[in-house]
C-alpha positions in Angstrom: 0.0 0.0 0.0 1.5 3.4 -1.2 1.9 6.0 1.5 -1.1 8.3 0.0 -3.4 5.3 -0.1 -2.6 5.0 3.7 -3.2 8.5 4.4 -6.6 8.5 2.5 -7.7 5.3 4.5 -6.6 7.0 7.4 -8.9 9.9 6.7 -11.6 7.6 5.7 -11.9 5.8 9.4 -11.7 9.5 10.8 -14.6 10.0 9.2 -16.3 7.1 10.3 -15.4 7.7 13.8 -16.7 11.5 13.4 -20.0 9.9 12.4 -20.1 7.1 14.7 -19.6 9.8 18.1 -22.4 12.0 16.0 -24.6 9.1 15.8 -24.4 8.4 19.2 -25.2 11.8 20.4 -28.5 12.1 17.9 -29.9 9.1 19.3 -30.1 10.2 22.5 -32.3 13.5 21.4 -29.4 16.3 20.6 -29.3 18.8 17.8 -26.9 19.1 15.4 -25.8 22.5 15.3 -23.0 24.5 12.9 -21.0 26.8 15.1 -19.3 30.0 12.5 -15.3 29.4 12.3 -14.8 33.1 13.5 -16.4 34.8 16.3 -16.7 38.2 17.7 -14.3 38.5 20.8 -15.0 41.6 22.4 -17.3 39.4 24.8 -16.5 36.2 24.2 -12.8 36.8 25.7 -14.2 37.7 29.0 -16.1 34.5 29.4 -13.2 32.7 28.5 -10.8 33.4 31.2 -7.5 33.6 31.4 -5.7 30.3 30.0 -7.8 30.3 27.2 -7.2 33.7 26.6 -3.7 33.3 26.2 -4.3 30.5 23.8 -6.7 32.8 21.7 -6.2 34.0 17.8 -7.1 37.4 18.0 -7.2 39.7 14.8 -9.1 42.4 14.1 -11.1 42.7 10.6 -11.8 46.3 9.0 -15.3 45.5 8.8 -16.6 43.4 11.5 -14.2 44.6 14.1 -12.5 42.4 16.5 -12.5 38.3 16.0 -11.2 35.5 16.9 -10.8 31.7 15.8 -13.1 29.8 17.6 -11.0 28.6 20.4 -14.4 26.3 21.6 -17.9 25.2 21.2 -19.6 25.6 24.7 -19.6 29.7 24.8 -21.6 30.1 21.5 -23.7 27.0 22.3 -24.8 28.5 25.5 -25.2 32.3 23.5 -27.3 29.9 20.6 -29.6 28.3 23.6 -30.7 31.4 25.2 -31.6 33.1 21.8 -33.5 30.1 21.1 -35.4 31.0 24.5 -36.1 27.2 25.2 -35.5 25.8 28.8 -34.5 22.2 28.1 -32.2 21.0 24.5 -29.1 19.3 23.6 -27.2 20.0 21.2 -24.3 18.4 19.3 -21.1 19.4 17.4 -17.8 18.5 15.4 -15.7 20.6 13.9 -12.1 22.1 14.2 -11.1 24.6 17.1 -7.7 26.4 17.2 -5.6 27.5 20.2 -2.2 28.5 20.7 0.5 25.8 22.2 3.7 26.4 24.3 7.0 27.2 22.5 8.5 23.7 21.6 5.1 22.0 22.5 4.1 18.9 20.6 0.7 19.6 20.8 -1.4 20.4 17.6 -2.9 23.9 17.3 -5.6 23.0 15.3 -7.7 20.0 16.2 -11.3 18.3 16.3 -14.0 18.2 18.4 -17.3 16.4 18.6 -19.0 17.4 21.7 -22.7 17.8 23.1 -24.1 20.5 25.6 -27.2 19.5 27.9 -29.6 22.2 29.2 -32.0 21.9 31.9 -33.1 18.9 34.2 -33.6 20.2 37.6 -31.8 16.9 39.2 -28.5 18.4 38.9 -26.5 15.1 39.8 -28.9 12.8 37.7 -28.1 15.2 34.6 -23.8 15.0 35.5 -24.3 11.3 35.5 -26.1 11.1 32.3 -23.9 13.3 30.7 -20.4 11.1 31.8 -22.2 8.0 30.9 -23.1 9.2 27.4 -19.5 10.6 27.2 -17.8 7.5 28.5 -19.3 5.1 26.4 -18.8 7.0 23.1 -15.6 6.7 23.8 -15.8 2.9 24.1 -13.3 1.8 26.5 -13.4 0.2 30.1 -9.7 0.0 30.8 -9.9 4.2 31.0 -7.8 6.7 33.6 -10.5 9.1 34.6 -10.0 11.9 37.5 -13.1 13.8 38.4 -13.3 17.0 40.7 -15.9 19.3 41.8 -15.3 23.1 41.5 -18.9 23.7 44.2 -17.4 21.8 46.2 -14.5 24.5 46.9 -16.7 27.0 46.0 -19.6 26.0 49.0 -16.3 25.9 51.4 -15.7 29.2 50.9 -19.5 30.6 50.9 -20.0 28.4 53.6 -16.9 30.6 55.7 -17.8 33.5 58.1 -16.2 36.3 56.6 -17.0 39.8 54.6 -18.1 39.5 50.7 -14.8 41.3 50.0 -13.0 38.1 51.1 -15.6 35.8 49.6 -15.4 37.2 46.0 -11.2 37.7 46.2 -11.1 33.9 46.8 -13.7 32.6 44.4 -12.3 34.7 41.9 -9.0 33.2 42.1 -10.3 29.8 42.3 -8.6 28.5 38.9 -5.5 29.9 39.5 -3.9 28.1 42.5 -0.6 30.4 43.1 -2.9 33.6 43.0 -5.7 31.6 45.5 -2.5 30.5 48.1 -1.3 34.4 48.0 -4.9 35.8 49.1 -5.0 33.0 51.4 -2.2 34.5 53.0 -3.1 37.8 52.6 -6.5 37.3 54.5 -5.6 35.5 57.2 -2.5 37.9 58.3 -3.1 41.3 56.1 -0.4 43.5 58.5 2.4 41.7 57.0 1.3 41.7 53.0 0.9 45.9 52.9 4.1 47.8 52.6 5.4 49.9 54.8 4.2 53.1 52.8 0.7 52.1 52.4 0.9 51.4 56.1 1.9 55.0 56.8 -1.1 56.3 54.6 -3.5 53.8 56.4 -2.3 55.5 60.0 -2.9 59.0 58.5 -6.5 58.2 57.1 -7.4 56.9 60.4 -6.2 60.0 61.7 -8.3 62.1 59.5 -5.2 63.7 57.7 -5.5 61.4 54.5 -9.0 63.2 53.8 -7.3 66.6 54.3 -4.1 66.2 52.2 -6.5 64.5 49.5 -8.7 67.3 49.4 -6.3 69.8 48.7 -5.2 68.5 45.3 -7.2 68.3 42.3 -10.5 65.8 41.8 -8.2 63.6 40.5 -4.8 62.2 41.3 -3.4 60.2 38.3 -6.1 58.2 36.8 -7.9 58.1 40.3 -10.6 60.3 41.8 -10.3 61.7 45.1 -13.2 59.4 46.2 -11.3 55.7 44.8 -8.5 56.8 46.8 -10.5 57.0 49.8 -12.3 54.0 49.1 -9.1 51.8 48.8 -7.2 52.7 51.7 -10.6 52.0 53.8 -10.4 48.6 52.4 -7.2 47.9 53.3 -7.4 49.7 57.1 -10.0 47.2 57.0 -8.3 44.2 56.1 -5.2 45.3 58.6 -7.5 45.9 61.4 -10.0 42.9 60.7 -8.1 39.6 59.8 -11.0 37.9 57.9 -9.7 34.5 57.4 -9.2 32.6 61.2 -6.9 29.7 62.0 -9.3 27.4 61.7 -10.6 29.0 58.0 -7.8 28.3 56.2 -6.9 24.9 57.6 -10.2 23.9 56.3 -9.2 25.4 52.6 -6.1 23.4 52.8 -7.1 20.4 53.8 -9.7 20.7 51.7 -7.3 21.3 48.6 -5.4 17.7 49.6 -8.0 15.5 49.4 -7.0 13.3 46.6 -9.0 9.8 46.6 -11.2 7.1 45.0 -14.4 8.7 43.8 -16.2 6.2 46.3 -14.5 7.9 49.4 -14.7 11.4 48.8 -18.2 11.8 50.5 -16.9 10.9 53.3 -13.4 12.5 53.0 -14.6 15.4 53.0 -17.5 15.4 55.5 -14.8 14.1 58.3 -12.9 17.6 57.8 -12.5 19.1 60.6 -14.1 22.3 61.1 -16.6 21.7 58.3 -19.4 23.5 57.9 -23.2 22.9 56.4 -22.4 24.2 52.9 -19.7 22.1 52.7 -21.8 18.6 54.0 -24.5 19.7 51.4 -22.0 19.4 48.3 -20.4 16.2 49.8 -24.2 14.7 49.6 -24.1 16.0 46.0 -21.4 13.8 45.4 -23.0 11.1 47.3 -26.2 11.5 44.7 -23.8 11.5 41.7 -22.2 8.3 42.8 -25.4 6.6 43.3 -26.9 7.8 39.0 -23.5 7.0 38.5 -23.7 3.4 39.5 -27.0 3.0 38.3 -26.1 3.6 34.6 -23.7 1.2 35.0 -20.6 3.0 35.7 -17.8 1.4 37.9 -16.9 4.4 40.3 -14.5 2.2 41.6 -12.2 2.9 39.5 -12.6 6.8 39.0 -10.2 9.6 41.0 -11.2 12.5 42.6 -9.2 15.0 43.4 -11.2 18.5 44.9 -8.4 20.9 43.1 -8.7 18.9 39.7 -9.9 21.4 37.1 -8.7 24.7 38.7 -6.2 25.4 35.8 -7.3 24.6 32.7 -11.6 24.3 32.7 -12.1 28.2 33.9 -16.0 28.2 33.3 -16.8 25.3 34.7 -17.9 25.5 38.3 -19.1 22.4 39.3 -18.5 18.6 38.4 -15.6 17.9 36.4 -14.5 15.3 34.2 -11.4 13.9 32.2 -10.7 10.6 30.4 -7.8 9.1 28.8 -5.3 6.0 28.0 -4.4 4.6 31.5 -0.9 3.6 31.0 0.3 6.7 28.9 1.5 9.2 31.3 0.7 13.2 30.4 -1.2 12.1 27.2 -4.0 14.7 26.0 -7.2 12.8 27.2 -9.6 11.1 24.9 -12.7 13.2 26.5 -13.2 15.4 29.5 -16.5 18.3 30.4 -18.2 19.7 33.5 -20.9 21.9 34.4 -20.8 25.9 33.8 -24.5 26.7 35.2 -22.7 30.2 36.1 -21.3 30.6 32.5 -25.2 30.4 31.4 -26.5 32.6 34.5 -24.0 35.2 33.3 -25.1 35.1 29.1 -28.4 35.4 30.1 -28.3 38.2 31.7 -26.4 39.7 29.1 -28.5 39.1 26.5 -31.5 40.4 28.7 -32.9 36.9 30.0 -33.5 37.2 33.8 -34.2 33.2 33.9 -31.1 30.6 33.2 -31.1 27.3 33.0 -29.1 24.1 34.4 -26.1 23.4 32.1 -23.2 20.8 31.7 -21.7 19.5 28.7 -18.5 17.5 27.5 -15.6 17.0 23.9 -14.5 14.5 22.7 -11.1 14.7 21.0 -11.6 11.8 17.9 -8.2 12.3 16.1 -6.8 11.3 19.8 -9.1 8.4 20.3 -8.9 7.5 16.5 -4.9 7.0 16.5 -5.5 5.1 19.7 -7.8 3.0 18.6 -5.2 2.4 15.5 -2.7 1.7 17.8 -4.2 -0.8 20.1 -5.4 -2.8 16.5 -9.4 -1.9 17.6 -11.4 -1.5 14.7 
C-alpha cells in the first residue's frame, strides 16, 4: 500500500469515527448544530478566562471589528440556547477549534471536536451522571484513567466561611489559579504583613483624619484616580489590617480541603470528616453522594474513578461544578480522549447579558476523535 493510499484510509476511518460519536449523540435526542469558524471577541474573551485567553487568535477585521478563531464550542452554544429562549435542548457538534501551544510543544494547534451541551433537568447530579455515561461510552473503553473533581465543592467551602463579601469574592475569583488563590489565602488570614510599609503609613494617617485633608487639597483627581477611589481603597485595606477575615481554623479547612485526593467512592466521606466543616460544605459532599449513586445506576464502575477537589482549577475556567477527564491509563501526560463539567454560572452570566432574567441548568463535554482515533489504530481496535 502506497503511502497516500494510507493516508486516505486513514482519513476515511476519521470519518467514520466522526459519524459514529455524532450518531451516538442524535440518538439520544441532541441537535446538530453549525457553530461559525470566527467569532466576535470583544465578549466572548471575557467568558473565556484567562488560560484560554492566552491561547486565543485574535485579529481584528476592517469591517466586522475584533475576532477570533473559535478557540471552543460551549460559549456560542450557551449564546445559541438562550436566543433560542427554550429551557431544556441538547445540542451536538464536530468541527475544528484552534488555540495557541507552548513554544517547543508537541501539541497540535488546530484540532477536532465532537461534543454535546445539555440544558436543563432540575436533578442536577442525575443530569452529570447522564452526561459522563453518554461521554464515556462514546468513547468505548473500560480500561480508562479518569480523575473527576468538583469546583462547588471548593466554592460552597468558601461561601460556607464566616467572613465579609470582599473576602468571599477575592477567593472565588482566584479559584482556577492556585498560586494567585495560596497568596490571598495569606493575605486574608495575616493582612499586617502583606501591605508595605508606605501604604501602612497612609492607612495611620487616614485613620487619623489627615488622608481626607491632604487628598482634598489636590485636584478631583490624582493620576487616573478620583479623590473618592483613593479613599475607598485605603478604607479597604485599614479594614483588612484591622479585621483579619480568614481565622486559623478557615484556612486549615481550605487546605485540607485542597489535599483531598482519593477514590471517587471515598470522597463523600473525605470530606465530611474535615475538621471544622461546615453545612455548605456537607450539602455538596451529599451531592457527590447523589452522583455516585446515578453514576452506579447507569452502570458505571466508580470504583475505578479519581477525585481530586483541586482537579480542574487550571485549565476548565467556566466550569464551576463537576468535572470530568478521560484518557489512555498507562500513557503518562497524554492529552485525554474526552473530558466536560458543568458551567451553570457561565449560562446565568449570558443570560443576563443578552437580557434573559431566567437561566437554565447546564453541563456538557468533547471529545477529541483524532486522539481516540490514532489510539484506537494503535491498540489494533477497529
Amino acid at each position: 500500500m502506497s503511502r497516500l493510499s494510507s493516508i486516505g484510509n486513514d482519513r476515511i476511518s476519521l470519518k467514520r469515527e466522526l459519524e459514529r460519536l455524532i450518531s451516538i449523540f442524535e440518538k439520544i435526542g441532541s441537535n446538530y448544530v453549525e457553530i461559525p469558524t470566527l467569532l466576535q471577541s470583544d465578549l466572548l474573551l471575557d467568558l473565556y478566562g484567562e488560560e484560554l485567553n492566552s491561547r486565543t487568535y485574535i485579529f481584528n477585521d476592517p469591517v466586522k471589528g475584533n475576532l477570533m478563531l473559535r478557540p471552543d464550542f460551549t460559549v456560542p452554544i450557551v449564546q445559541l440556547h438562550i436566543k433560542n429562549n427554550t429551557k431544556n435542548a441538547q445540542y451536538c457538534y464536530s468541527g475544528k477549534v484552534w488555540r495557541k501551544q507552548d513554544y517547543l510543544s508537541s501539541r497540535p494547534s488546530e484540532y477536532l471536536q465532537v461534543g454535546i451541551e445539555c440544558f436543563g433537568g432540575s436533578d442536577i447530579a442525575k443530569e452529570d451522571a447522564k452526561l459522563f455515561s453518554t461521554i464515556s461510552k462514546a468513547v468505548g473503553f473500560t480500561d480508562l484513567k479518569i480523575v473527576t473533581g468538583d469546583l462547588g465543592v471548593l466554592r460552597s467551602a468558601i461561601n460556607g466561611l464566616e467572613i465579609n463579601q470582599r473576602c468571599k469574592n477575592a477567593l472565588l475569583r482566584q479559584l482556577w489559579r492556585p498560586k494567585r488563590f495560596l497568596h490571598v489565602l495569606k493575605y486574608f488570614s495575616n493582612s499586617i504583613h502583606f501591605i508595605k510599609n508606605e501604604k501602612k503609613e497612609i492607612i495611620d494617617l487616614f485613620k487619623s483624619g489627615k488622608l481626607i485633608e491632604k487628598i482634598n487639597s489636590y485636584n478631583s483627581t490624582i493620576g487616573l484616580r478620583t479623590r473618592k477611589d483613593i479613599i475607598e481603597r485605603v478604607s479597604e485595606l485599614s479594614n483588612d489590617i484591622v479585621n483579619n477575615q480568614l481565622q486559623e481554623n478557615d484556612v486549615k479547612l481550605l487546605q485540607n480541603l485542597l489535599k483531598i485526593s482519593c477514590s471517587l467512592v471515598d470522597a463523600p466521606k473525605n470530606i465530611k470528616k474535615l475538621t471544622y466543616s461546615h453545612d455548605y460544605l456537607k450539602k455538596a459532599a451529599i451531592l457527590l453522594e447523589n452522583r455516585l449513586d446515578n453514576l452506579s445506576e447507569l452502570g458505571i464502575n466508580v470504583k475505578q474513578i479519581d477525585f481530586e477537589v483541586s482537579f480542574g482549577r487550571t485549565s476548565m475556567e467556566y466550569y464551576d461544578g463537576f468535572v470530568f477527564e478521560m484518557g489512555p491509563k498507562k500513557q503518562i501526560n497524554s492529552i485525554p480522549f474526552a473530558q466536560g463539567g458543568r458551567y451553570n454560572e457561565l449560562t446565568r452570566i449570558l443570560s443576563r447579558l443578552q437580557g434573559y432574567h431566567k437561566s437554565t441548568n447546564s453541563v456538557g463535554g468533547i471529545i477529541r476523535p483524532e486522539i481516540l482515533h490514532n489510539f484506537k489504530l494503535n491498540q489494533g481496535i477497529k
